[in-house]
Backbone as CSV, one residue per row, in Angstrom:
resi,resn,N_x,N_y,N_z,CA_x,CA_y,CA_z,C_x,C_y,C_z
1,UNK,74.180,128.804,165.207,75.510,128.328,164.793,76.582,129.107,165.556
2,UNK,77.451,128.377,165.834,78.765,128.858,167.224,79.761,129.933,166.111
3,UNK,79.752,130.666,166.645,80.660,132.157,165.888,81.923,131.294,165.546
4,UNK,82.786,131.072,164.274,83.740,130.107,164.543,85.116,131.046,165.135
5,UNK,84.693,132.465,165.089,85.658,133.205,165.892,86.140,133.596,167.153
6,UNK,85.285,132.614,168.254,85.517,132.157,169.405,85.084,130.997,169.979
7,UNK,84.142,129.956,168.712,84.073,129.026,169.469,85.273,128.109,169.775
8,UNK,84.835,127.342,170.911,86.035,126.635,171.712,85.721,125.171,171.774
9,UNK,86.820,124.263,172.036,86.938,122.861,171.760,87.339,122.622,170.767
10,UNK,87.884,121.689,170.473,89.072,120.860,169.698,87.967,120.631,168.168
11,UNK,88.928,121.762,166.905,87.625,121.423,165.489,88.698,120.817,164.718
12,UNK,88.505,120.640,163.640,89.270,119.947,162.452,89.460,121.094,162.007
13,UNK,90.785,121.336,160.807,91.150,122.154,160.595,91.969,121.495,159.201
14,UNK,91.691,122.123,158.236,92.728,121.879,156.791,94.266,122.912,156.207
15,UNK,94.718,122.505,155.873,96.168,123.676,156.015,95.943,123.944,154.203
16,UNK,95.948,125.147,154.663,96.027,125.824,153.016,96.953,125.944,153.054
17,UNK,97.472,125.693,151.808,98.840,125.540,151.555,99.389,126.739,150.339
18,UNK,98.002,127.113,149.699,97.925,128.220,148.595,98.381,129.736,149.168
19,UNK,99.360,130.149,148.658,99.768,131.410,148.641,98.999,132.230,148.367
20,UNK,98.849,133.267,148.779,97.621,134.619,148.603,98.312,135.732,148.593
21,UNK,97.359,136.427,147.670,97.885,137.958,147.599,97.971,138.960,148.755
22,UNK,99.426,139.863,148.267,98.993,140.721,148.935,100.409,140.955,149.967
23,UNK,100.829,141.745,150.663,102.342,142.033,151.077,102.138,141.183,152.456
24,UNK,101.213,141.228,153.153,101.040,140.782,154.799,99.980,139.320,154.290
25,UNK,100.213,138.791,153.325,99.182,137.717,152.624,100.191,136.383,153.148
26,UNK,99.441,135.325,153.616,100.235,133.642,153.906,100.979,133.261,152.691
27,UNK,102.327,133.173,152.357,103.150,132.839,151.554,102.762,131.320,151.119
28,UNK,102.707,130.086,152.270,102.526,128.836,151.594,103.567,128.329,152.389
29,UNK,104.080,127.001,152.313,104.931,125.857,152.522,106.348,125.884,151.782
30,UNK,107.563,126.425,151.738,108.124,125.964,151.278,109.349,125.115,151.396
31,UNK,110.956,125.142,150.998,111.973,124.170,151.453,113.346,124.590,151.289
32,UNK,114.019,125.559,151.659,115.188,126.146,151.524,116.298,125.238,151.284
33,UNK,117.045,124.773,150.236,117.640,123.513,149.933,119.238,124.392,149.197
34,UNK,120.189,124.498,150.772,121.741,125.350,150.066,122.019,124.512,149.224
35,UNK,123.147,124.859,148.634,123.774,124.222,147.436,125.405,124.773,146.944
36,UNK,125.876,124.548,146.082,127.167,124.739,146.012,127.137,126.189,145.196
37,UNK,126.194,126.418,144.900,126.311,127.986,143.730,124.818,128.850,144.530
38,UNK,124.571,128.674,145.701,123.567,129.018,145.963,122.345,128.498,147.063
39,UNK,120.883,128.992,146.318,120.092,127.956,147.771,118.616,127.807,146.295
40,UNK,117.931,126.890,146.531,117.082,126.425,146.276,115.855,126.505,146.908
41,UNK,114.786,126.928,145.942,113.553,127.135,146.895,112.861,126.093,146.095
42,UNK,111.899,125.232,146.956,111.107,123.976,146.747,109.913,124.571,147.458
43,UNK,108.785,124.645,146.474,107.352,124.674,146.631,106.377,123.376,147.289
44,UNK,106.000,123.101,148.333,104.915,122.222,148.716,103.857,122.786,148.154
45,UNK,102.998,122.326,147.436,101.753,122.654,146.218,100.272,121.959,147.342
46,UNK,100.879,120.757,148.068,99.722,120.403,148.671,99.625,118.778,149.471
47,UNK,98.635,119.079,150.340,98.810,118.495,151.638,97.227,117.554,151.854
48,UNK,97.287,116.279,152.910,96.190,116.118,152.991,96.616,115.824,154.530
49,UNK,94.819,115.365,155.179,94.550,115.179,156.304,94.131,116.886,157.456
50,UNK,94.475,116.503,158.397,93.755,117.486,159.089,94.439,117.649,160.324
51,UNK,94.442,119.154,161.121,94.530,119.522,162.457,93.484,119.339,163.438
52,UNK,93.707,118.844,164.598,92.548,119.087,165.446,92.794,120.064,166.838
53,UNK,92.583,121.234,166.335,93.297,122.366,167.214,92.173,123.399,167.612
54,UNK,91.991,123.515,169.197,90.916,124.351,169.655,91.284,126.125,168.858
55,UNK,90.494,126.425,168.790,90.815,128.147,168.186,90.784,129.057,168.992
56,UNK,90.033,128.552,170.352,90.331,129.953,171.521,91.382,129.358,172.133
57,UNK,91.961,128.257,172.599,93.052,128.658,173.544,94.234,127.919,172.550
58,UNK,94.291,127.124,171.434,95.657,127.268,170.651,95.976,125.775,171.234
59,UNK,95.046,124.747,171.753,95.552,123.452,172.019,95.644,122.709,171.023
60,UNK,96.149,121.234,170.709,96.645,120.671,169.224,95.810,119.482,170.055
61,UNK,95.070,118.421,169.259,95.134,117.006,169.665,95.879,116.662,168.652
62,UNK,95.783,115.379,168.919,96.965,114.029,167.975,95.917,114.665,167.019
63,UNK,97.113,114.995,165.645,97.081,115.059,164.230,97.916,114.325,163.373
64,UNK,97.134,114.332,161.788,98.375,113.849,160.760,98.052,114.485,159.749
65,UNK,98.898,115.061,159.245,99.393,115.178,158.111,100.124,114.476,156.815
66,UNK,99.858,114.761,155.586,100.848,113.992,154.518,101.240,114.824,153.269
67,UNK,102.289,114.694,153.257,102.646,115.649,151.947,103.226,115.283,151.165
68,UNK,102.770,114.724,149.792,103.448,113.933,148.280,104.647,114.448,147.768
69,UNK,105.562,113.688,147.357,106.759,113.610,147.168,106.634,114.761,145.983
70,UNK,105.225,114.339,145.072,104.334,114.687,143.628,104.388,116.296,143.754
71,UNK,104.218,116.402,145.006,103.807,117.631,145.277,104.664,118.895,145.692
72,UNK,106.166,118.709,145.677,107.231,119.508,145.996,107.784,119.444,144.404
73,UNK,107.712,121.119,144.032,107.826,121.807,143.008,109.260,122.360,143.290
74,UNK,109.875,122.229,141.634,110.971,123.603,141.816,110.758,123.846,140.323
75,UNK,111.608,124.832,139.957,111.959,125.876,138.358,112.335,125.253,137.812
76,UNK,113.264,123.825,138.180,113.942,123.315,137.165,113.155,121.807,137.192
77,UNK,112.673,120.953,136.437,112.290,119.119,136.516,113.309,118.527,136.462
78,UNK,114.908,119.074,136.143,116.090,118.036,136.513,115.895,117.770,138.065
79,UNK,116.088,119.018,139.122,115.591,119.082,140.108,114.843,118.067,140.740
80,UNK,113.873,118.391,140.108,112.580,117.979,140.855,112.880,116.121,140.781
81,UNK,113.496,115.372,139.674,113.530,114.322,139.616,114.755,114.199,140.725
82,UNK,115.776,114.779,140.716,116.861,114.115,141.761,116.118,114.355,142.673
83,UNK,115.388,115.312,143.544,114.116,115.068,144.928,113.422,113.872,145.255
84,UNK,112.930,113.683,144.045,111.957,112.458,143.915,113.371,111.060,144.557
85,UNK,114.286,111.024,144.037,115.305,110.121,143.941,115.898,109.833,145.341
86,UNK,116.148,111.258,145.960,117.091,111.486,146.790,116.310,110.875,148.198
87,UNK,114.261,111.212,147.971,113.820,110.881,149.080,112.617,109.753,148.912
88,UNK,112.852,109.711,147.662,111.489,108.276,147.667,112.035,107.231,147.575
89,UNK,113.504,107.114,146.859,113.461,105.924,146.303,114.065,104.814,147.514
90,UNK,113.977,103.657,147.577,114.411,102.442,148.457,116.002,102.323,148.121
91,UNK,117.141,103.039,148.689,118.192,102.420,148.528,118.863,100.852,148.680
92,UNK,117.879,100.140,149.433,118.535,98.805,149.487,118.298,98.197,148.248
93,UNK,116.750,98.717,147.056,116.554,98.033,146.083,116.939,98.548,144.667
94,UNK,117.074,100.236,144.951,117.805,100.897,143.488,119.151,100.882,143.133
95,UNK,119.179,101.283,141.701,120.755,101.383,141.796,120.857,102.868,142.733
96,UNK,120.341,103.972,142.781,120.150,104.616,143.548,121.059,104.503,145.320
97,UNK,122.096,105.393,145.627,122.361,106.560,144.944,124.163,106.124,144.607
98,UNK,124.227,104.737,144.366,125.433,104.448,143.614,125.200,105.225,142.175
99,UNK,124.314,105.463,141.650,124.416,106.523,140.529,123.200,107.072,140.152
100,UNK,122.883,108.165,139.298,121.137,108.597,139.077,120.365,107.601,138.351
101,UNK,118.969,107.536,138.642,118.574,107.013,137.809,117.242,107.749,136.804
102,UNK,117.263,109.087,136.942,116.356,109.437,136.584,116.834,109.493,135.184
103,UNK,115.461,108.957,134.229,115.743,109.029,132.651,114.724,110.452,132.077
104,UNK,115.262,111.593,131.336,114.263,112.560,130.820,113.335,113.180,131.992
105,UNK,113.948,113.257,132.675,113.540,113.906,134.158,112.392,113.279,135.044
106,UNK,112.556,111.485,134.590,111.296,110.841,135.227,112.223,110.132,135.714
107,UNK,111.270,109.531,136.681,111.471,108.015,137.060,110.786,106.833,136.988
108,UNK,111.064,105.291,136.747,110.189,104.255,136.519,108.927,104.425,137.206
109,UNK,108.250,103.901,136.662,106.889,104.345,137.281,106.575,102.111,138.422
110,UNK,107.561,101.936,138.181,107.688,100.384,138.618,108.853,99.854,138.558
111,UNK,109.362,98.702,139.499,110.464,98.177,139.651,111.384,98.815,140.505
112,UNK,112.343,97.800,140.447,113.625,99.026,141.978,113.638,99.901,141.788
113,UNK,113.285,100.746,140.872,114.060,102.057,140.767,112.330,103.024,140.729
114,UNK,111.493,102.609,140.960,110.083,103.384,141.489,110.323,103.758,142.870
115,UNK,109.644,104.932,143.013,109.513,105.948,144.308,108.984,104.746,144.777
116,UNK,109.319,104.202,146.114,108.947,103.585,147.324,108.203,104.196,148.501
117,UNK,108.454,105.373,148.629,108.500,106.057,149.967,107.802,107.191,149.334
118,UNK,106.428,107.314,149.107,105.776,108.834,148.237,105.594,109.948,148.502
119,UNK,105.501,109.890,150.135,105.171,111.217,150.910,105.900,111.268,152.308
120,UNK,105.839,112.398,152.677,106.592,113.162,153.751,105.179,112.983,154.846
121,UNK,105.357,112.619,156.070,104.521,112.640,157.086,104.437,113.274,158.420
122,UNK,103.564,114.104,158.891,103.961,115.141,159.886,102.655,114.523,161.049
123,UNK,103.166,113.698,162.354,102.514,113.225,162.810,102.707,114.270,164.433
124,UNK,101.329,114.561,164.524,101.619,116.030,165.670,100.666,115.116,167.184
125,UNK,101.488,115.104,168.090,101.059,114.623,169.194,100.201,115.457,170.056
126,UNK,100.673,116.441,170.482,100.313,117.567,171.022,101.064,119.246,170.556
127,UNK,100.234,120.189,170.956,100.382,121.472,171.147,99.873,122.207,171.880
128,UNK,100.650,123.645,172.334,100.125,124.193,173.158,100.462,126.252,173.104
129,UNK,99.650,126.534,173.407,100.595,128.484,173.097,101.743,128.411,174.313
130,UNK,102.794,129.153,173.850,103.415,129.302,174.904,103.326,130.900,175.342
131,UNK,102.462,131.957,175.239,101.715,133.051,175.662,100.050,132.847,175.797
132,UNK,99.948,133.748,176.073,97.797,133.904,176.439,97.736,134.409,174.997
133,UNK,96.482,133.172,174.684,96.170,133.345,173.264,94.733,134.337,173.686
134,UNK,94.252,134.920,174.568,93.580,135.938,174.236,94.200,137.344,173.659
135,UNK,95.454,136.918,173.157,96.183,138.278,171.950,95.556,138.196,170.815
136,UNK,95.298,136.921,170.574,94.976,136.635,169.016,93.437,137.576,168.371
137,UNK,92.915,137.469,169.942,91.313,138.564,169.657,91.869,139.875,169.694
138,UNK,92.785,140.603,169.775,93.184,141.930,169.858,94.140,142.160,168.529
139,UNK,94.231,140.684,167.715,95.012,141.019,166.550,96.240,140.693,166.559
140,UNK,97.014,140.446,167.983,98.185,140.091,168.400,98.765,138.208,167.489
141,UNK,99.675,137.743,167.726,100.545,137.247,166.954,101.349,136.069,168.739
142,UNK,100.318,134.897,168.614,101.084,134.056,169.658,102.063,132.857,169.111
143,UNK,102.964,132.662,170.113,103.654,131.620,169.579,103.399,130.557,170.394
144,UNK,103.568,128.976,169.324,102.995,128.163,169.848,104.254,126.744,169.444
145,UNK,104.009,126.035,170.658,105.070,125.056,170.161,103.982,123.615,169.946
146,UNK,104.252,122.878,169.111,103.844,121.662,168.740,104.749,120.796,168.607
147,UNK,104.773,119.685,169.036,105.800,117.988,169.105,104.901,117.172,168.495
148,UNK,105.838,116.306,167.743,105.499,114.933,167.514,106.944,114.709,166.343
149,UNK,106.382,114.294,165.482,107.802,113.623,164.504,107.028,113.356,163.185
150,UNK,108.637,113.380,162.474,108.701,113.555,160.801,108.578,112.398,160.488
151,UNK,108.040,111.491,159.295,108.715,110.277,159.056,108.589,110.702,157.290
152,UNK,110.126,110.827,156.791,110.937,111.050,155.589,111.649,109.711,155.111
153,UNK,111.538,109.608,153.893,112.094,108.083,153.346,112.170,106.994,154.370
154,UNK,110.932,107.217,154.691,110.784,105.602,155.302,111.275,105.798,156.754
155,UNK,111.608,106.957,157.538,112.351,107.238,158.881,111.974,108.070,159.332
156,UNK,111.316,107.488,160.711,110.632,108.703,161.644,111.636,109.455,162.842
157,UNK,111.547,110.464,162.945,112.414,111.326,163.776,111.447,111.660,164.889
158,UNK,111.725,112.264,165.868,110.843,113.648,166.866,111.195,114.691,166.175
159,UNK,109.945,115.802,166.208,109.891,116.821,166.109,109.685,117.566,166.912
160,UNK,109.997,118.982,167.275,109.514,120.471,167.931,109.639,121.185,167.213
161,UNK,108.424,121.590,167.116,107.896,122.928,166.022,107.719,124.219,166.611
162,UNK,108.275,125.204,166.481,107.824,126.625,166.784,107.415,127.478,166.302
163,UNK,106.301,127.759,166.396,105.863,128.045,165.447,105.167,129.626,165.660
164,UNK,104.085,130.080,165.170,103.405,131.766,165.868,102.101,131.573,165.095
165,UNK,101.239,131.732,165.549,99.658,132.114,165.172,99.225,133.160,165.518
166,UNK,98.429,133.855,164.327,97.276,134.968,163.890,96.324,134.593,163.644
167,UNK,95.150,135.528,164.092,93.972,135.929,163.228,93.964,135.992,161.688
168,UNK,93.494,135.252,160.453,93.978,135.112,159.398,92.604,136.548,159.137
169,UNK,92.331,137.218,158.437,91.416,138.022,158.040,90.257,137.238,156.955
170,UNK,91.213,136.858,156.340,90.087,135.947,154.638,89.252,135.046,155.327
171,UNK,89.268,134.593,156.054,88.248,133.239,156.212,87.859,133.252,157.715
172,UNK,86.576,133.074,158.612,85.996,133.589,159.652,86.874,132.560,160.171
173,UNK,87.017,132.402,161.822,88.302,131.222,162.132,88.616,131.020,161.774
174,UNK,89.662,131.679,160.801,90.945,130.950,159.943,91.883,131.848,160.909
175,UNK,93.086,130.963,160.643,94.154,131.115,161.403,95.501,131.399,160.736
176,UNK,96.336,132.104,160.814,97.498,132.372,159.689,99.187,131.787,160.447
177,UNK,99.726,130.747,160.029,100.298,130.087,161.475,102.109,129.955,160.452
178,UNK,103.193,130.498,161.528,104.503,130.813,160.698,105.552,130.194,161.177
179,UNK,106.746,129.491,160.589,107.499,129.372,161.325,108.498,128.977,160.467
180,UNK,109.907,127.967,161.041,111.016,127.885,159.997,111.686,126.509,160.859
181,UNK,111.571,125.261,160.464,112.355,124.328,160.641,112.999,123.690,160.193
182,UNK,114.844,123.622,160.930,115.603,123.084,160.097,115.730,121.679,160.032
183,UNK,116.183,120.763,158.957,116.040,119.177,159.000,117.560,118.886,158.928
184,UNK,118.066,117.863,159.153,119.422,117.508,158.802,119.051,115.854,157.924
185,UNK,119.274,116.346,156.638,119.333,114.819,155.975,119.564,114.003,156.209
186,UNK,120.604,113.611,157.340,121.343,112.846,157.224,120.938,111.834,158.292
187,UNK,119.527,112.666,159.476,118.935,111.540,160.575,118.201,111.151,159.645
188,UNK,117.740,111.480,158.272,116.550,110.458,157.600,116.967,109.649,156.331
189,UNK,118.582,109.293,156.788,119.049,108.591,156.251,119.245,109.028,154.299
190,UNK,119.164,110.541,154.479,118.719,110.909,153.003,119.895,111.002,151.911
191,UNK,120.069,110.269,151.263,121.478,110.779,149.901,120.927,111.960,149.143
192,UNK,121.965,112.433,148.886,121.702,113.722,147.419,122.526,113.656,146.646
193,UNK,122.874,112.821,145.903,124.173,112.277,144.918,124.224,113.926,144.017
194,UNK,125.418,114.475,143.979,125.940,115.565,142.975,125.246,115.238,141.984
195,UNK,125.120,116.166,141.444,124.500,116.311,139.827,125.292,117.755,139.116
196,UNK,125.820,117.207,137.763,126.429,118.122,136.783,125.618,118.456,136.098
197,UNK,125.452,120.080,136.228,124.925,121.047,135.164,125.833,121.679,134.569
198,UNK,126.255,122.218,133.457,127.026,122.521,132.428,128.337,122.261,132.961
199,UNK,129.181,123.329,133.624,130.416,122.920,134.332,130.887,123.078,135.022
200,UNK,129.586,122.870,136.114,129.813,122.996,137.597,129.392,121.569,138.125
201,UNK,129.386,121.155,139.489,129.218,120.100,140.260,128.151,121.073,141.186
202,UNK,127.284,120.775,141.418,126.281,120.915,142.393,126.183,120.148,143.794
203,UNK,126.643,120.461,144.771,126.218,119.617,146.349,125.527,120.473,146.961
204,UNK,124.927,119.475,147.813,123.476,119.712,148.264,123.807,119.997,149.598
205,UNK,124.086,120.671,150.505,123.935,120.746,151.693,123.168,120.293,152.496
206,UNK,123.957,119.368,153.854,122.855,118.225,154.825,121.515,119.057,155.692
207,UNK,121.872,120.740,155.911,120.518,120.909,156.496,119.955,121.670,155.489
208,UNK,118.989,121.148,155.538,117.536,122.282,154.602,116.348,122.421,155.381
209,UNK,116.111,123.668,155.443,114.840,124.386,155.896,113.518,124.438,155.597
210,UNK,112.536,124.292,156.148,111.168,124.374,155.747,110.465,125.895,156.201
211,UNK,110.150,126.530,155.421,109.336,127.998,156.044,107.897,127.680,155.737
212,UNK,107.383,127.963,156.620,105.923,127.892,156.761,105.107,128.959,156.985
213,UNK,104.446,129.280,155.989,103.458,130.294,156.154,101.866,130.014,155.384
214,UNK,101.270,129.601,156.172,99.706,129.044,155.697,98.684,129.489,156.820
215,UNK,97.420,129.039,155.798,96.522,129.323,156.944,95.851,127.962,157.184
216,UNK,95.125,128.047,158.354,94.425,126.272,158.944,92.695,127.312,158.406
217,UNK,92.285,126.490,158.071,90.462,127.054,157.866,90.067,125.518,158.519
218,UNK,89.088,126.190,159.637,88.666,125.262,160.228,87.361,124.429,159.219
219,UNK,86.740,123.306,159.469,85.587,122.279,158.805,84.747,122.503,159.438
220,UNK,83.557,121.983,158.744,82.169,122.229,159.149,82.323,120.715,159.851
């Protein structure tokens, strides 16, 4: 069996998305979302599909990714329902975002006013290191850029990702991979209608950030 800590050629790869212990431990996925009293942190809980990325030299083939609307967490479920609102729902068919429609921090589970659009999609064309990934065997920390595009409520963009890969320690070829990209709502056509909490007005600021800190564990 090929050491998976240098074998080479293009493997499948799953993105843990689970936070781990520990001070130098992979944080996880999350979504930096400013605001009028502050910033908002949004949890990605979980992801499907797969990478197909060599582990000795850091090449990407065409990948996809998907990440549920279900699946971006915050502290508060008022929250979490205007998210659901702001990026699933079909504005040509809701009342949405001429006004909220979330009732008791849900939304219809059917009809105009049901999430249309359920998940966030990360479709990766290529990648490549932009240093000699023989650092990564010495423990070193390469950075790597990956392209392709977002498609958010129903609207695909291009992407460039920059990103940095490690040696992850927990898992034999696992990989610990970091980075921070900003989105602007407003190419994915996204509303965030104000919402009143006691007696303030809340706005949402058009760019929000994604920080990324996970590991890829390659498949058998």
């Amino acid at each position: 069996m090929p050491d998976p800590e240098t074998a080479s050629g293009p493997r499948p790869h799953r993105v843990d998305l689970a936070p781990a212990r520990g001070r130098t431990a992979p944080a996880g996925l999350s979504v930096e979302v400013p605001h009028t009293t502050g910033t908002a942190v949004l949890r990605v809980t979980a992801a499907s599909g797969e990478l197909r990325l060599d582990p000795a030299t850091l090449a990407l083939e065409s990948s996809r990714l998907l990440f549920p609307l279900a699946a971006i967490r915050a502290d508060d479920a008022t929250m979490e329902c205007h998210l659901r609102e702001a990026l699933g729902l079909d504005y040509a068919r809701s009342r949405y975002p001429r006004e909220h429609v979330c009732e008791k921090d849900r939304l219809p589970a059917s009809g105009p006013d049901a999430v249309a659009f359920p998940e966030i999609a990360l479709d990766l064309s290529r990648g490549a290191p932009l240093a000699d990934p023989s650092a990564l065997s010495r423990g070193g920390e390469v950075p790597v850029e990956a392209q392709g595009a977002f498609t958010v409520h129903g609207v695909t963009r291009p992407a460039r990702l920059l990103l940095a890969a490690s040696r992850d320690p927990s898992s034999p070829g696992a990989l610990r991979v970091r980075g921070r990209h900003p989105f602007r709502l407003a190419d994915f056509g996204v509303v965030v209608r104000p919402v009143k909490i006691l007696f303030v007005r809340l706005t949402v600021a058009d760019v929000v950030t994604a920080t990324v800190d996970v590991r890829l564990v390659p498949q058998a």
